[in-house]
C-alpha positions in Angstrom: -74.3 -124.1 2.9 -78.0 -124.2 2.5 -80.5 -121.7 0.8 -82.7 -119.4 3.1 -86.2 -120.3 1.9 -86.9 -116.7 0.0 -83.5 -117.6 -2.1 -84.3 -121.0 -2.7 -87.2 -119.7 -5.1 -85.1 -117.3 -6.9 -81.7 -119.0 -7.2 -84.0 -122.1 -8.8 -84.0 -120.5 -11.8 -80.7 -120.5 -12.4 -79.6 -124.2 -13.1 -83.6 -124.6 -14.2 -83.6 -121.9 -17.3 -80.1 -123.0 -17.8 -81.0 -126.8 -18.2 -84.3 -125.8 -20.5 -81.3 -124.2 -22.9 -79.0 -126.9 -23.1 -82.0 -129.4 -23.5 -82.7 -127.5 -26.8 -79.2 -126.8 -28.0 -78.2 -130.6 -27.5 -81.6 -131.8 -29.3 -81.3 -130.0 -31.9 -77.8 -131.1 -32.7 -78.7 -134.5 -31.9 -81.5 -134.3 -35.0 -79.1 -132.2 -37.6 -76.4 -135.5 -36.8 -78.8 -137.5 -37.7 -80.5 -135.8 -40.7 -77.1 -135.3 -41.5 -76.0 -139.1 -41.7 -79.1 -139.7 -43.8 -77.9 -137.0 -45.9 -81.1 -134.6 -45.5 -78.9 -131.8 -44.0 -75.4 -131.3 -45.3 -74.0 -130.3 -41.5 -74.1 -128.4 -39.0 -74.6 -130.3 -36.1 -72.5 -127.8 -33.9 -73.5 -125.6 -31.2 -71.7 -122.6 -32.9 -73.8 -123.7 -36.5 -76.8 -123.9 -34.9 -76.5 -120.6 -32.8 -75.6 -118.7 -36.4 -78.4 -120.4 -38.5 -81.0 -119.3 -35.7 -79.6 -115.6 -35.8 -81.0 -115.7 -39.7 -84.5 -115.4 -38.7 -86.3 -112.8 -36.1 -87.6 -115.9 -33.3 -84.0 -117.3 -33.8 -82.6 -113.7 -32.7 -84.5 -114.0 -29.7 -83.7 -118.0 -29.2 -80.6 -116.8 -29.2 -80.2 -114.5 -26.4 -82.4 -116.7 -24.2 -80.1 -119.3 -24.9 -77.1 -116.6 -24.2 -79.1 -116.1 -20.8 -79.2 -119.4 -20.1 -76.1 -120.8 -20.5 -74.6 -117.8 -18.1 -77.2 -118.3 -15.3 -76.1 -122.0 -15.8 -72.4 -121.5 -15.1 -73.0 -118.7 -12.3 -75.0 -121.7 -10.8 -72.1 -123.9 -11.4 -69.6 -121.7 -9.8 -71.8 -121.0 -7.1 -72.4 -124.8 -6.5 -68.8 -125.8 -6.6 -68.2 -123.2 -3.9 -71.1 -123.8 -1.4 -71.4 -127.4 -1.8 -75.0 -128.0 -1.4 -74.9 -131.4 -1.4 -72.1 -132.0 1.1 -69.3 -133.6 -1.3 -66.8 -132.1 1.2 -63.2 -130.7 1.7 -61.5 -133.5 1.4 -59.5 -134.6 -1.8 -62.9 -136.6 -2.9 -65.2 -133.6 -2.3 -62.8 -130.9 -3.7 -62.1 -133.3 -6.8 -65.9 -133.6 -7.4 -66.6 -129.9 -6.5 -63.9 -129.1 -9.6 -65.4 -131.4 -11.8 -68.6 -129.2 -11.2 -66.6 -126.6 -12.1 -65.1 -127.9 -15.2 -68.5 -129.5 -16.6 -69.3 -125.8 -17.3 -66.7 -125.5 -20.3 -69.3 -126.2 -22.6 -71.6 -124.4 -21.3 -68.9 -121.3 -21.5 -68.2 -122.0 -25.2 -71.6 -122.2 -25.9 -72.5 -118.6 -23.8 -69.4 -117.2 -26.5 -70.5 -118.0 -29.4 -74.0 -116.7 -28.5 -72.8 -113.1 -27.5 -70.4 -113.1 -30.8 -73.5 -114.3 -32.8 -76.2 -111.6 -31.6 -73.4 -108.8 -31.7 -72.3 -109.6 -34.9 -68.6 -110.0 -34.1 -68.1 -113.9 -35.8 -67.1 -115.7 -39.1 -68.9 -119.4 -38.0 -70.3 -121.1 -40.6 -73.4 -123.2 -40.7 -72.2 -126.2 -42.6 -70.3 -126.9 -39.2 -66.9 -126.3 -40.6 -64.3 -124.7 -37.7 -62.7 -122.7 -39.7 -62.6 -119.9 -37.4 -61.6 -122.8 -34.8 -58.6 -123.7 -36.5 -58.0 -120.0 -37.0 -58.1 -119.0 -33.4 -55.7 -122.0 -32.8 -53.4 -120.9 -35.6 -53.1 -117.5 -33.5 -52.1 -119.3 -30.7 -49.5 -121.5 -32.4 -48.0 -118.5 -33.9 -47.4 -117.5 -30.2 -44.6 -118.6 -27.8 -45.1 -121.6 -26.3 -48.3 -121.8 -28.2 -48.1 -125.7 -29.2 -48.0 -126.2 -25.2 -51.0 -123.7 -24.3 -53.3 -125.7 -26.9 -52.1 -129.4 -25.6 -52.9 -128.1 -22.6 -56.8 -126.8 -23.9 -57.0 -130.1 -25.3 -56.0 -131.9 -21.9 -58.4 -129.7 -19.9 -61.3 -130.8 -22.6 -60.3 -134.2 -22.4 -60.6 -133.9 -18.5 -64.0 -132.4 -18.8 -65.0 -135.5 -21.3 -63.7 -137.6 -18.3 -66.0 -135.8 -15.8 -69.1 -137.1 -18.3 -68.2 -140.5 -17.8 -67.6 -140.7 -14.6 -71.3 -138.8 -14.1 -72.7 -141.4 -16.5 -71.4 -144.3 -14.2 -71.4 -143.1 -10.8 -75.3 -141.6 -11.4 -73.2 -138.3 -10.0 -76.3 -136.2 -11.2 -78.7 -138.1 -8.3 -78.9 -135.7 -5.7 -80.0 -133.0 -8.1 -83.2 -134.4 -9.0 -86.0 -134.5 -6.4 -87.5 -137.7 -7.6 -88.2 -139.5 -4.5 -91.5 -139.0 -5.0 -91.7 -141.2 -8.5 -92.9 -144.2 -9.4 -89.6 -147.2 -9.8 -90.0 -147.3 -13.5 -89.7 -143.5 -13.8 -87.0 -142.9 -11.7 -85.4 -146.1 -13.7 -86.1 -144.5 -17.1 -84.9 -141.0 -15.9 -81.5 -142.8 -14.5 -81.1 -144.5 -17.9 -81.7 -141.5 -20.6 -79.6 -139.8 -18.2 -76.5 -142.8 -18.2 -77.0 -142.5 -22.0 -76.9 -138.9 -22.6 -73.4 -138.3 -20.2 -71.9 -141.1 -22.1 -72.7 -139.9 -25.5 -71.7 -136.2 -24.3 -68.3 -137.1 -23.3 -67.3 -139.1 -26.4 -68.0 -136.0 -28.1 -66.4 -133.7 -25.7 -63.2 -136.3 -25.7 -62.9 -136.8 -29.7 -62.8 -132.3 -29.7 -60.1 -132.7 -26.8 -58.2 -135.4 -28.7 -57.9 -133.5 -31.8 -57.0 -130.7 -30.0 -53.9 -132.1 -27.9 -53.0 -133.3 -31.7 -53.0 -129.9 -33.0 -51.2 -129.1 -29.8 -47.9 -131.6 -30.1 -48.2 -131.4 -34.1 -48.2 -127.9 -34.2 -51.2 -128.6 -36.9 -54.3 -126.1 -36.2 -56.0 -128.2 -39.5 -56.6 -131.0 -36.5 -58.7 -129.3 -34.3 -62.0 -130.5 -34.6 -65.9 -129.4 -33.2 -69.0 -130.9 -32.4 -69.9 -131.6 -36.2 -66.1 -132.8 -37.2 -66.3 -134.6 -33.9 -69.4 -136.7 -35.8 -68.1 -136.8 -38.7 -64.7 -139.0 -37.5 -67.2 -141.4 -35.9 -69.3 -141.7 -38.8 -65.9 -142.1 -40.6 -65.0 -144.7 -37.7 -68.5 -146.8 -37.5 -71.4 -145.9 -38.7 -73.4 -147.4 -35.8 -71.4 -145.5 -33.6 -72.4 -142.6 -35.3 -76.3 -143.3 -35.1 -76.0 -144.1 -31.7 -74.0 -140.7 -30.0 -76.5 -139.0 -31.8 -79.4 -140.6 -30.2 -77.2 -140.4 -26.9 -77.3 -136.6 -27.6 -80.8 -136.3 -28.1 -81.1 -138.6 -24.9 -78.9 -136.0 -23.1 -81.4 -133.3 -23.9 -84.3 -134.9 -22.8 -82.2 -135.6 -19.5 -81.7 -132.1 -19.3 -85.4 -131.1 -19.5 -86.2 -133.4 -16.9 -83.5 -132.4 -14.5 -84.8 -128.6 -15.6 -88.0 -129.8 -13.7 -87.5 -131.6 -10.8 -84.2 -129.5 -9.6 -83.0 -129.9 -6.5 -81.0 -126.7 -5.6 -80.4 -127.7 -1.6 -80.3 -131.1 -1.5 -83.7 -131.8 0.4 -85.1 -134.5 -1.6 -85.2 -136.3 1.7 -88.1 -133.8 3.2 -89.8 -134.6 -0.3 -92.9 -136.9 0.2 -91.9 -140.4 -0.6 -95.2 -141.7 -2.5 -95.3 -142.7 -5.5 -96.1 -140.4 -8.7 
């Protein structure tokens, strides 16, 4: 399904504003890892954290909703991309199996839009130090109910599925046809390809350690495992340090991506039209 001209310029803004926002949530937690790991900044590096220590000032209040804004224009997009299929994946088991993982990379995105609305309305108990307390609270909840331990080994296998979806962006370049870069010079398009590589990579070991922990909690019937972003960091740093150093570079790598791809969006797959010299 392709755009009519007139909704091409408005539905651009969508994946565009939403991109800018995760650019700046994912750098920023990228930076408190690693001022963290040099013990500068004792946590934090959570997209829950972050969101609560902006609400303490009067810009960070309005950071906040933008970002709120953001991240919901950026899964309408999703939704609305997985259903039209603008860049002809297809009906077939391959197209509907990339068309879902469009679908599911918007989880994050989703948490993310949550703990925005409950942090400008007041209605949340996240700390800043990064601790998921209230995590491991909700999760308790959920244990308490009947088949509970299933429900959250099920969460976790959905996460874990999503992490999966990172990778295989990171090696299949799945991103490409979004980005109307015909037009760049070979080393650009080259640098763009590999901060982008980088950044999916780093995102889904993240996204895979909070799934892991969370089928754990699931078949343990143990809300103490669940884990987020910061915790997530934490068990690499505990694992390997260079590991650590290097997802959190990966992250900040991820956000820069995501700036870029805010820029040179394709929405309807016309990079071909585009003209072809070079930048």
């Amino acid at each position: 399904m392709t755009l009519s001209k007139k909704k091409q310029v408005f539905i651009h803004y969508f994946p565009m504003f939403g991109c800018i926002c995760t650019g700046i949530i994912y750098g920023a937690i990228g930076i408190i890892a690693l001022l963290s790991f040099m013990q500068i900044k004792e946590g934090g590096a959570d997209e829950s954290s972050l969101l609560v220590f902006l609400d303490d000032y009067l810009a960070g209040k309005i950071l906040v909703g933008l970002i709120l804004l953001g991240t919901v224009s950026f899964i309408i997009w999703r939704l609305f991309e997985s259903y039209t299929d603008p860049y002809k994946y297809g009906d077939g088991w391959i197209g509907y199996g990339r068309r879902t993982g469009i679908a599911l990379s918007s989880m994050a995105d989703a948490f993310i839009a949550y703990s925005a609305f409950r942090v400008l309305f007041g209605t949340t108990g996240i700390r800043e130090d990064g601790n998921p307390e209230e995590e491991r609270e909700m999760v308790t909840a959920v244990l308490d109910m009947a088949m509970g331990d299933v429900l959250i080994t099920l969460f976790g296998g959905v996460i874990l599925l999503t992490a999966i979806v990172q990778f295989y962006y990171g090696v299949t370049s799945g991103y490409r046809e979004r980005l109307d870069i015909a037009h760049f010079r070979a080393w650009k398009k080259r640098l763009i390809h590999w901060i982008a590589d980088i950044g999916y990579f780093a995102r889904g070991i993240i996204i895979g350690i909070i799934g892991f922990f969370y089928i754990k909690a699931g078949l343990e019937q143990d809300a103490g495992r669940v884990v987020n972003t910061d915790k997530a960091f934490d068990f690499l740093g505990d694992t390997w340090s260079p590991l650590f150093i290097l997802v959190a570079l990966g992250t900040i790598s991820y956000a820069v991506f995501m700036i870029t791809q805010a820029i040179t969006y394709d929405v309807d797959n016309e990079e071909e039209l585009e003209d072809s010299s070079p930048a």
